[in-house]
C-alpha positions as CSV (number, residue, x, y, z in Angstrom):
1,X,10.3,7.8,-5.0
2,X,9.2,11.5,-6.3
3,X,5.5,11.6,-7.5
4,X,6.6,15.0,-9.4
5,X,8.1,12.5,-12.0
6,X,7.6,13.7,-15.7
7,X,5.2,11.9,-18.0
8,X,8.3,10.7,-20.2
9,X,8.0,7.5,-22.6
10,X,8.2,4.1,-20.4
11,X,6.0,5.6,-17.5
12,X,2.5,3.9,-17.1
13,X,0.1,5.3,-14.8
14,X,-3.8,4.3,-13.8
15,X,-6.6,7.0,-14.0
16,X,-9.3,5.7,-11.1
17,X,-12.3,7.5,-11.3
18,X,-14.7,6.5,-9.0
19,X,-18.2,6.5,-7.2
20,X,-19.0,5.1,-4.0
21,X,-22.5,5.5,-2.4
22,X,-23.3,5.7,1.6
23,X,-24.2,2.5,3.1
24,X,-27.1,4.6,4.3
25,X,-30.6,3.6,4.0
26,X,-31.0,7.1,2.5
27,X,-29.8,5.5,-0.8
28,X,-32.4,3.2,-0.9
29,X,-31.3,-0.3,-3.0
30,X,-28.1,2.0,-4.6
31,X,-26.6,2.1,-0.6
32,X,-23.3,0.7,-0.3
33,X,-22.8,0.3,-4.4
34,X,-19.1,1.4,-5.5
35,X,-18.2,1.7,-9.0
36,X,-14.8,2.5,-10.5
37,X,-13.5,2.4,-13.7
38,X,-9.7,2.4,-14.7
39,X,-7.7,3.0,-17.3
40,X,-4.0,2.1,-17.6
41,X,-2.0,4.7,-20.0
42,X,1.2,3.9,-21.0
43,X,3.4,7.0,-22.3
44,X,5.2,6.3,-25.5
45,X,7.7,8.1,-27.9
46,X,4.9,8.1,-29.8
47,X,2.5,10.3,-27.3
48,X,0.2,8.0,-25.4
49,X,-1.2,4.2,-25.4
50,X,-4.4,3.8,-23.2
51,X,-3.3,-0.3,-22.8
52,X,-7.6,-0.8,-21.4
53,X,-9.2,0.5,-23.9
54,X,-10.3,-2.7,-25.2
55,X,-11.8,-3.6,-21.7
56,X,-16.0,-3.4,-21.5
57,X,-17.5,-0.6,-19.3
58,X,-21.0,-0.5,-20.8
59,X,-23.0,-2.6,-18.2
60,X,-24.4,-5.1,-20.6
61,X,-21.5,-6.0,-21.6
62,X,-19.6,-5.9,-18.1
63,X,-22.8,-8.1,-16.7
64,X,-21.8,-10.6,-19.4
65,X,-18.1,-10.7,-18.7
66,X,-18.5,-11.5,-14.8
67,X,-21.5,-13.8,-15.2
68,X,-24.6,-11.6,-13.7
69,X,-27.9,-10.4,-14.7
């Protein structure tokens, strides 16, 4: 399959931008953290649907989702 495909109605693709930390003891407590956030766009004939926008990414609420502190 050709990753030089078009961005044509019925395609859905995942932007992954992300941040991952040295397990280093340079980083102090932070060492070894990753953090990512995605979003899932779904190309319509209308333009564009981003289908996560709905999901949490401040971390208050994303602590209260999973359960932590």
């Amino acid at each position: 399959m050709s990753h030089d495909r078009p961005l044509e109605p019925g395609v859905v693709l995942t932007i992954e931008p992300g941040l991952y930390i040295p397990d280093d003891e340079a980083f102090g407590p932070f060492a070894g953290i990753g953090v990512r956030i995605e979003d899932d766009v779904a190309i319509t004939e209308r333009g564009r649907e981003v289908l996560s926008k709905d999901v949490p990414v401040a971390p208050d609420e994303v602590e209260a989702l999973v359960g932590g502190s």
